[in-house]
C-alpha positions in Angstrom: 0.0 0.0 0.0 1.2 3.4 -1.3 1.8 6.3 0.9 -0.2 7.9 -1.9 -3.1 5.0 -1.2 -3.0 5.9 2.6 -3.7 9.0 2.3 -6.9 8.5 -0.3 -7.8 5.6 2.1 -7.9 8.3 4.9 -9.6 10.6 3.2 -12.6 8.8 2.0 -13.1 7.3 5.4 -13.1 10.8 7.1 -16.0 11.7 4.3 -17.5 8.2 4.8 -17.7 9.2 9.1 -19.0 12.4 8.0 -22.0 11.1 5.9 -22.6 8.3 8.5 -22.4 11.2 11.3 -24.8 12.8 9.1 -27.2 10.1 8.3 -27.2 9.5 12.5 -28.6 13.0 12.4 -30.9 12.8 9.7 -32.3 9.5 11.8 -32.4 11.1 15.3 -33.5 14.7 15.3 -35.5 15.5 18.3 -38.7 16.4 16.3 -38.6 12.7 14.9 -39.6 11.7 18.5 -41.8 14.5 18.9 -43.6 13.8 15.9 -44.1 10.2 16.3 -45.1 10.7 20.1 -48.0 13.0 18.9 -49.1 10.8 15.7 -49.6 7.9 18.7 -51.6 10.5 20.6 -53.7 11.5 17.6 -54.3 7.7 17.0 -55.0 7.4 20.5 -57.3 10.1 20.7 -59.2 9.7 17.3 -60.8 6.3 18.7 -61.6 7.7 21.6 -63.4 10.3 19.8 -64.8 7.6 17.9 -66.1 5.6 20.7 -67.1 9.0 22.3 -69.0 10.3 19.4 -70.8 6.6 19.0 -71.9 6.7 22.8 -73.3 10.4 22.0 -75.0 9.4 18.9 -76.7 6.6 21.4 -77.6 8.9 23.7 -79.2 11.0 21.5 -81.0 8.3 19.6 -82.2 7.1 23.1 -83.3 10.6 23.9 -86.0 11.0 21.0 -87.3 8.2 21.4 -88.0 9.1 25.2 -89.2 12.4 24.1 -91.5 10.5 21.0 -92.9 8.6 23.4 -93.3 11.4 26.0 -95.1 12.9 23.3 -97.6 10.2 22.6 -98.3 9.5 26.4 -99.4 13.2 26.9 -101.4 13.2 24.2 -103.5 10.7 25.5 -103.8 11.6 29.1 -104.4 14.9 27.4 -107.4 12.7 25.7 -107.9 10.7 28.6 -109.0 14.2 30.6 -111.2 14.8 28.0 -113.2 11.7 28.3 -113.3 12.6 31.6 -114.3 15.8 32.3 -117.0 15.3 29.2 -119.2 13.3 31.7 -121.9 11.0 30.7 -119.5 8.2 32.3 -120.5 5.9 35.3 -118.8 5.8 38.6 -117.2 2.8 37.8 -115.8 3.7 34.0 -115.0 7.4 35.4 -113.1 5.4 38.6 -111.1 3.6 35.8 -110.8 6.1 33.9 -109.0 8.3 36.7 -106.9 5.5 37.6 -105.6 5.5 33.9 -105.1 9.5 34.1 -102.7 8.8 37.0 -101.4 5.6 35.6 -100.3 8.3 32.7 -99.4 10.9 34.9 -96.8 8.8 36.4 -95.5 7.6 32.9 -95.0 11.2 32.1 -92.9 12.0 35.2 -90.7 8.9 34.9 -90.4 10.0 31.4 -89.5 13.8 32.3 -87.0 12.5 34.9 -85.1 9.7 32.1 -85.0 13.1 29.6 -83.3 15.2 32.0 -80.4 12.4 32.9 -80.6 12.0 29.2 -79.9 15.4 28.4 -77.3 15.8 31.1 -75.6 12.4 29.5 -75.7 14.2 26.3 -74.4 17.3 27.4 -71.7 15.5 29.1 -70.4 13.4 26.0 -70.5 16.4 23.8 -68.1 18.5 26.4 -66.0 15.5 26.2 -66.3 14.7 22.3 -65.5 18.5 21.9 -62.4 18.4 24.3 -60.7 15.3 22.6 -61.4 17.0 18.7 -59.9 20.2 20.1 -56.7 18.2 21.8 -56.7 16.4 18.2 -56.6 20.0 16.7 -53.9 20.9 18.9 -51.6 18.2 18.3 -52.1 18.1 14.5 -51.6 21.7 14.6 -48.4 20.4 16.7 -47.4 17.8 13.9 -47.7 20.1 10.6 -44.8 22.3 12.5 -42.6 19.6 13.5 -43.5 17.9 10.1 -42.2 21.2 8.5 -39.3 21.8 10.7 -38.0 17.9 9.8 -38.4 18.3 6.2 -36.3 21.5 6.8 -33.9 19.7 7.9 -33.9 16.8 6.1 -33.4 18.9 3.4 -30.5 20.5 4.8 -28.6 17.6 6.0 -29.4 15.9 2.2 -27.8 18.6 1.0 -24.4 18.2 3.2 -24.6 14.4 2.2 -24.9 14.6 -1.7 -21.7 17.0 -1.7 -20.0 14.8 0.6 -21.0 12.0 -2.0 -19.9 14.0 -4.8 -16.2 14.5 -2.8 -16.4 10.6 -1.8 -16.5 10.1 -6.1 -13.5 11.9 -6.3 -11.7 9.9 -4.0 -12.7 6.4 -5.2 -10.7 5.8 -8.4 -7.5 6.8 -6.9 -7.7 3.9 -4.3 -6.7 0.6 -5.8 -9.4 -1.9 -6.8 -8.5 -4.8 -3.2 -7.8 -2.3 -0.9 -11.0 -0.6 -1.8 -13.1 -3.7 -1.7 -11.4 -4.3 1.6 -12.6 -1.2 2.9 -15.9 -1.6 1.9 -16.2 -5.3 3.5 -14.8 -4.3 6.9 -17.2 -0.8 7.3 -20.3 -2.3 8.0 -18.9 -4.8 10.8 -16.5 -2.1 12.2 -19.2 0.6 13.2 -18.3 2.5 9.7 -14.6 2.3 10.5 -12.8 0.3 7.6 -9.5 2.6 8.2 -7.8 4.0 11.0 -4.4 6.0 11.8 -2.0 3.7 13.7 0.0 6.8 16.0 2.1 5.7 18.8 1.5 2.0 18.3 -2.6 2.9 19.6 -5.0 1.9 16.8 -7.6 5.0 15.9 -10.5 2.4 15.0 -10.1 0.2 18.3 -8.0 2.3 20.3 -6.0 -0.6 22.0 -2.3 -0.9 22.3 0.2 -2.8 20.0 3.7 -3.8 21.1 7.0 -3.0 19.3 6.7 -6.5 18.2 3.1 -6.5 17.3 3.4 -2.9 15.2 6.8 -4.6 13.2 4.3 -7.8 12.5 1.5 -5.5 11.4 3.7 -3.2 9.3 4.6 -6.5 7.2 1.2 -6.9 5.9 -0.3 -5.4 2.8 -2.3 -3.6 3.4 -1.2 -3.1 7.7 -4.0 -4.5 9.9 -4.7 -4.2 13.6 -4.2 -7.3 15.0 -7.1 -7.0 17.3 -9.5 -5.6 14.8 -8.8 -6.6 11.9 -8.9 -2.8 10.7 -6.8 -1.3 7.8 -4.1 0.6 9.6 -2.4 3.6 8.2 0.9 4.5 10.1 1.6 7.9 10.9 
């Protein structure tokens, strides 16, 4: 290996840290977390609303039919009173005929009494509906920002990594064919590090230690590589 081919090797893996310390970015900005945490909620939230809004739609269902047949029962106590105060009835027919009145009368106070819990029900689940749509709002409000402010940034750091890229082109050809394919092989099972600087007998990708007689086995190899990690080592 060239001194020429050391130095190449060095450079693209300085660029290759730089767009893998960029990419790391690109995958952990804060608003990534923020975002995702509040599309959960919204999920979240949305079938509550759903199940809230059903239970309302229920409620109200349940509530004219109560007040339907509120309706019909005064109606006919209203005709029942008629009947009654018309005369021409006996004792007995008018004694029934009262006791059906009351009969009524009673209908129409249970009925009054399961309206008002009704419509207290109802008022209830449409406070609640109203504050989970408008903590929906809120948060999707929240997410178009962060959503902007990602892309923003996305953009950005896309933009740092395509002229690293166009830099890491330049670098490529002058790096023979092996040592490059070398390279490539050890970067993904060496945390991105295929090359490191060996200064003072310390590796730069592991960062342990190499005797006198371990750095004059190490230099024999072509290309040098760190007997520990199996890294390419470029002496300095």
């Amino acid at each position: 290996m060239t001194d020429k081919a050391c130095l190449d090797l060095l450079g693209l893996q300085t660029i290759d840290t730089e767009i893998d310390q960029l990419l790391h970015t690109r995958e952990s900005l804060p608003e990534l977390e923020q975002f995702k945490a509040a599309h959960e909620a919204v999920t979240s939230l949305r079938a509550t609303a759903a199940s809230q809004d059903s239970a309302l739609a229920e409620t109200v269902s349940a509530l004219k039919k109560a007040e339907g047949e509120l309706e019909l029962t005064e109606k006919k106590r209203g005709s029942e009173e008629m009947r009654m105060f018309a005369g021409g009835l006996s004792s007995k027919d008018l004694s029934n005929l009262q006791m059906e009145v009351e009969m009524l009368g009673r209908q129409i106070e249970a009925a009054e009494e399961e309206i008002l819990a009704l419509l207290e029900t109802r008022d209830q689940q449409e406070t609640a509906f109203l504050e989970t749509s408008g903590q929906i709002d809120k948060l999707e409000a929240e997410s178009s920002v962060l959503e902007t402010s990602i892309a923003e940034q996305w953009k950005e750091i896309d933009g740092e990594v395509a002229v690293r890229q166009d830099r890491r082109g330049d670098f490529v050809p002058l790096i023979p064919a092996e040592l490059l394919e070398l390279y490539e092989e050890l970067r993904p099972h060496k945390e991105g590090i295929g090359a490191a600087r060996l200064i003072e007998g310390i590796c730069g990708g592991c960062h342990l230690s190499l005797s006198p007689a371990e750095q004059h086995e190490v230099l024999k190899e072509d290309p040098p590589r760190c007997l520990q990690c199996r890294r390419i080592l470029v002496p300095q």
